[in-house]
C-alpha positions in Angstrom: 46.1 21.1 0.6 42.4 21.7 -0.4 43.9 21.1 -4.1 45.3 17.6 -3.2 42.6 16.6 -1.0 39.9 17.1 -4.4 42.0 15.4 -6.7 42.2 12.1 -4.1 38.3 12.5 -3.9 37.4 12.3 -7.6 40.0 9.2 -7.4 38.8 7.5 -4.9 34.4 7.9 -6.5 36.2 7.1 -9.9 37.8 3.3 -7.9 34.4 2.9 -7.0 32.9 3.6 -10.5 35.2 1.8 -12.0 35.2 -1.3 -10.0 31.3 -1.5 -11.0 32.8 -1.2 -14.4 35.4 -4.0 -14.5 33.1 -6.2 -12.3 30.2 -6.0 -14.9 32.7 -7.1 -17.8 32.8 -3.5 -19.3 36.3 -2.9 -19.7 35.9 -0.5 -22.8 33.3 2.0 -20.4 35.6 1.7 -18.0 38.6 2.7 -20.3 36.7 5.2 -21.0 35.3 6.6 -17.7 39.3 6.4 -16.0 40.6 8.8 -19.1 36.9 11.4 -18.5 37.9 11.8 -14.4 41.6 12.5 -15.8 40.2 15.1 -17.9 38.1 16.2 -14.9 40.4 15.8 -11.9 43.4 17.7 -14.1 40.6 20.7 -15.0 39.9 21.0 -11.5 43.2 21.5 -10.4 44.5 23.7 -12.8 41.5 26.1 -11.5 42.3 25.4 -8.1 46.1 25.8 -8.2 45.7 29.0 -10.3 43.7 30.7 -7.7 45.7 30.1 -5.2 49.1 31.4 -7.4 47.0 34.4 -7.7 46.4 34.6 -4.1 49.6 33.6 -2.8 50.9 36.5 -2.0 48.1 37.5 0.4 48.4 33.9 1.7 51.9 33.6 2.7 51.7 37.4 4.1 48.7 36.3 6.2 51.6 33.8 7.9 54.8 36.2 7.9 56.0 39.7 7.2 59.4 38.2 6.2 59.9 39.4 2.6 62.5 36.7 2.0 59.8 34.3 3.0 56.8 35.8 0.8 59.5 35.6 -2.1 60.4 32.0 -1.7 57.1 30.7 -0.9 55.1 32.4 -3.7 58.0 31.1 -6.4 56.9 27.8 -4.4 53.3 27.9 -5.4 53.9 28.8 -8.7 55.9 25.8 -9.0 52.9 23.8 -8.4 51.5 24.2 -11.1 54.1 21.9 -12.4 53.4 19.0 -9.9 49.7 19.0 -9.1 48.2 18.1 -12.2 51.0 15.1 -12.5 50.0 14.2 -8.7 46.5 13.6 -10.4 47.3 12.0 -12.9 49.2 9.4 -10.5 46.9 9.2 -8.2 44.1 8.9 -10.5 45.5 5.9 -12.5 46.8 4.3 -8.8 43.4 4.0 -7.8 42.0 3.0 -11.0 44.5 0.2 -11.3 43.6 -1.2 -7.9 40.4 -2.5 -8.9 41.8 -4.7 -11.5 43.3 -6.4 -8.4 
């Protein structure tokens, strides 16, 4: 969660930044500042989802003793490693794309 909620906060300063951008007729600084937060937000939760895949284990047993359930769920959070950086990338490019409105 802490992951997610990072990536949707560099989105949401880089909307602002980038609104300024547009607005001032500097498309090209723009361009270029949308492609530097990708770069940033993606970096950012690479390090964050790989802490918590080497945590996981302590995490999930923090919830359950269930070793079926510590199995699952850790094969669960290494799978995110796989979908968080492509969640930023969407939301990052959303939100950028929402001040051309």
């Amino acid at each position: 969660m802490i992951v997610i909620i990072l990536g949707i906060s560099i989105a949401r300063g880089n909307q602002i930044i980038v609104g300024h951008m547009v607005g001032a007729q500097e498309q090209t600084k723009a361009y270029t500042q949308v492609l530097q937060s990708l770069r940033r937000s993606i970096g950012i939760t690479l390090t964050g989802v790989c802490l918590l895949s080497l945590f996981r284990v302590p995490i999930i047993e923090l919830l359950t003793d269930s070793t079926e359930i510590i199995k699952y769920g850790s094969a669960l959070l290494l799978f995110s490693f796989l979908l968080e950086p492509g969640r930023n990338f969407n939301v990052i490019l959303e939100k950028s794309l929402q001040t051309l409105r």
